[in-house]
N, C-alpha and C positions, 0 to 999 in steps of 0.2 A: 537760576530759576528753571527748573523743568519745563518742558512745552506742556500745553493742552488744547485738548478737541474742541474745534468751533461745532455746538452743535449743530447748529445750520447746515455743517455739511454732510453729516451722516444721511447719509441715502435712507428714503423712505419707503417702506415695502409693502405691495399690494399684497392682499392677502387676496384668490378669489373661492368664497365659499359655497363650496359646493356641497357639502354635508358641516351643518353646522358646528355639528361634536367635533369633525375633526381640526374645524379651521379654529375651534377654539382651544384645542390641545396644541397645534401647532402655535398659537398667539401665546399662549403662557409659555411654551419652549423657548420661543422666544426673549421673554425678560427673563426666563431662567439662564437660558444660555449667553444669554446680555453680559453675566457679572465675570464672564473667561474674558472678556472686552473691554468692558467699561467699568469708570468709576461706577462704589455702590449707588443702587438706583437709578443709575443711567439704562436706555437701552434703546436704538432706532425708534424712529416716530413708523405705524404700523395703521392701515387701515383694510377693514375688511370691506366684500362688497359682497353682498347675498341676493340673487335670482332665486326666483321661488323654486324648490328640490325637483318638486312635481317635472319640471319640464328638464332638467336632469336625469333622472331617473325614465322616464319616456324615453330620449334617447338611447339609454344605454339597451334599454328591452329591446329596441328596434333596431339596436345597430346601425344608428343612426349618424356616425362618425360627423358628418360634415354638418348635422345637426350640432354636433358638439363643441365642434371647433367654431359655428355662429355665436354660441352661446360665452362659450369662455373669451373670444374678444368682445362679444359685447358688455362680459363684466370689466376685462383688464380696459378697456375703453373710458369707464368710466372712471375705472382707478386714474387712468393717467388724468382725467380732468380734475379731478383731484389731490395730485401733485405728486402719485406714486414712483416713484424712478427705476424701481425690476418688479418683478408678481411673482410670486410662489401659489400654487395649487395642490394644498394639503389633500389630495382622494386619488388615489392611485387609478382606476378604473379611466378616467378622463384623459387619464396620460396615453391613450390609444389612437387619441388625436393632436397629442403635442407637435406633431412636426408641423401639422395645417394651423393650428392657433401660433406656432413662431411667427409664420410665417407672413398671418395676417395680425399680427399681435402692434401695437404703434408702440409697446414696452420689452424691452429682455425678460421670456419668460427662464425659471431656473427651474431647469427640471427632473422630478423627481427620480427619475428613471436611471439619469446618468449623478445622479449623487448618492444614491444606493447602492448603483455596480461602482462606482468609483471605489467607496470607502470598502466594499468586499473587495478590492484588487487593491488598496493600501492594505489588508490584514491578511491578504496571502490567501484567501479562500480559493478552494477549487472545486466544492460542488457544495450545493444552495440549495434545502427547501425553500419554495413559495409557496408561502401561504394567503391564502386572502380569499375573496368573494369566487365564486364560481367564474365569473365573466375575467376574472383577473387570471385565474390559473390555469384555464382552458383555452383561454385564448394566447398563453404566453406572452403577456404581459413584460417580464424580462428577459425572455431566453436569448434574443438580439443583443441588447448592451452587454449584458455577462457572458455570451459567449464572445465578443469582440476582445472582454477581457481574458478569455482564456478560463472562465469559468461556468459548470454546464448550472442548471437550473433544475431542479427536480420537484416534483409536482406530487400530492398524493395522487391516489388510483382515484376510478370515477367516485366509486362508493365514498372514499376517504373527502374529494371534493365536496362533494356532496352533503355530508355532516358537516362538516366544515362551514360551509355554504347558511347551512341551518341552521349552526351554531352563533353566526354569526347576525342573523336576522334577529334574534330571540333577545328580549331586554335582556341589557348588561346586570340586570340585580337579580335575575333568576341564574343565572351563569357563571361559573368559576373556572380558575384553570386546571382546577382537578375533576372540571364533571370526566365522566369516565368516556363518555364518547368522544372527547378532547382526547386525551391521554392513551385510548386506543389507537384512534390516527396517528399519533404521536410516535407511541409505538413503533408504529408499522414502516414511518419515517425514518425514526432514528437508525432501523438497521439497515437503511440504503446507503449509510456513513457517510452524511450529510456533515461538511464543516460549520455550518453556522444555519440557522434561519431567518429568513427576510420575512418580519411581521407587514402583509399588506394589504391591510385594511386596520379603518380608526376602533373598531370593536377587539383584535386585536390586541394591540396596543394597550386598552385598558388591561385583558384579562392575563395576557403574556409576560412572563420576563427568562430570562435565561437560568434563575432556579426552578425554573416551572418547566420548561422544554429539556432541560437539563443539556443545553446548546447553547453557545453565543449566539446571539439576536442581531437584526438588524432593523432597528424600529424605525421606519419609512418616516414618519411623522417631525420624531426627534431628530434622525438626519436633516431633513432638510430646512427645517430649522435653525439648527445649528451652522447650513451653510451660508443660508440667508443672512446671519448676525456677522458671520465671517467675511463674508462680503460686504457689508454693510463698514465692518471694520479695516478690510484692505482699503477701501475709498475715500477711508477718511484722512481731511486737511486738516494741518497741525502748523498753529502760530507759536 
């Protein structure tokens, strides 16, 4: 008779949301990426916990860092009352305070930063667009983990930010991956002979895939997701 998984023991994963689109892209990656794991319809038990955005979004305008890092253990705080056993944080921008939220976090945060440049240093990349919100590119958000891997980070110019930036505020139903101030940027990226592009931000995500950039992708969102269920799966007890 084959062994099988005592649910019980699959670890159960805080979600802490900070922008609600993304933390619910990430929940569905989640039972997506479930079934490379588990029997069909299985998938870690998953809870989210949402602070109101406003006081998110305040910090980030103010550079409020240690504001941020209050905010994300007071969500992971309540996950663990909860009965969360790690937290993932689906919004790339907040990861500017990940080492101060480790640190005061009473849960293992997984973070997004080193499972991004991870899986670009498993596929051999050596130089990375970043793409994402203003505050994510300008501030070099990855240029640390990827260059630790021996990979640089490349960034559009201000202008190219900047559209970027706007492209990304603006509803997702007004917006495609072919409006042309996209594919300008793009452009302008693709002949800095960029090996792949790291999508970061959850707007993103919707509008990009690797037919559209005409580049390998590395969708922030769906990684870490992915690592989360993988974890989830390494932990698991087998009667």
């Amino acid at each position: 008779m084959g062994h099988s998984c005592q649910e019980e023991s699959v670890e159960h994963i805080g979600i802490v949301d900070v922008t609600t689109a993304g933390a619910a892209m990430c929940a569905n990656a989640v039972v997506r990426h479930s079934a490379d794991y588990f029997a069909p319809g299985v998938h870690p038990e998953f809870t989210l916990h949402s602070l109101s955005f406003h006081r998110y979004r305040d910090a980030v305008r103010n550079g409020d860092w240690e504001a941020m890092v209050e905010l994300v253990v007071e969500s992971v705080t309540k996950l663990h009352a909860i009965g969360a056993d790690f937290v993932i944080i689906p919004s790339n921008t907040p990861h500017y305070a990940i080492q101060g939220a480790q640190l005061g976090s009473p849960l293992p945060i997984l973070s997004l930063l080193e499972v991004v440049s991870e899986e670009a240093r498993a596929r051999e990349y050596r130089r990375i667009l970043v793409l994402g919100t203003v505050a994510t590119m300008r501030g070099g958000l990855y240029t640390a983990p990827l260059k630790e891997r021996g990979i640089e980070a490349v960034f559009p110019d201000d202008e190219g930010q900047r559209r970027i930036d706007q492209l990304i505020s603006l509803n997702s139903a007004e917006v495609t991956a072919q409006s042309p101030v996209l594919q300008g940027v793009l452009s302008d990226c693709r002949s800095q002979g960029c090996d792949a592009a790291i999508l970061g931000s959850t707007e993103l995500s919707w509008l990009l895939h690797e037919g559209a950039l005409k580049m390998p992708v590395l969708d922030t969102m769906d990684l870490l997701a992915r690592a989360a269920v993988r974890r989830c799966a390494a932990a698991m007890v087998w009667d």
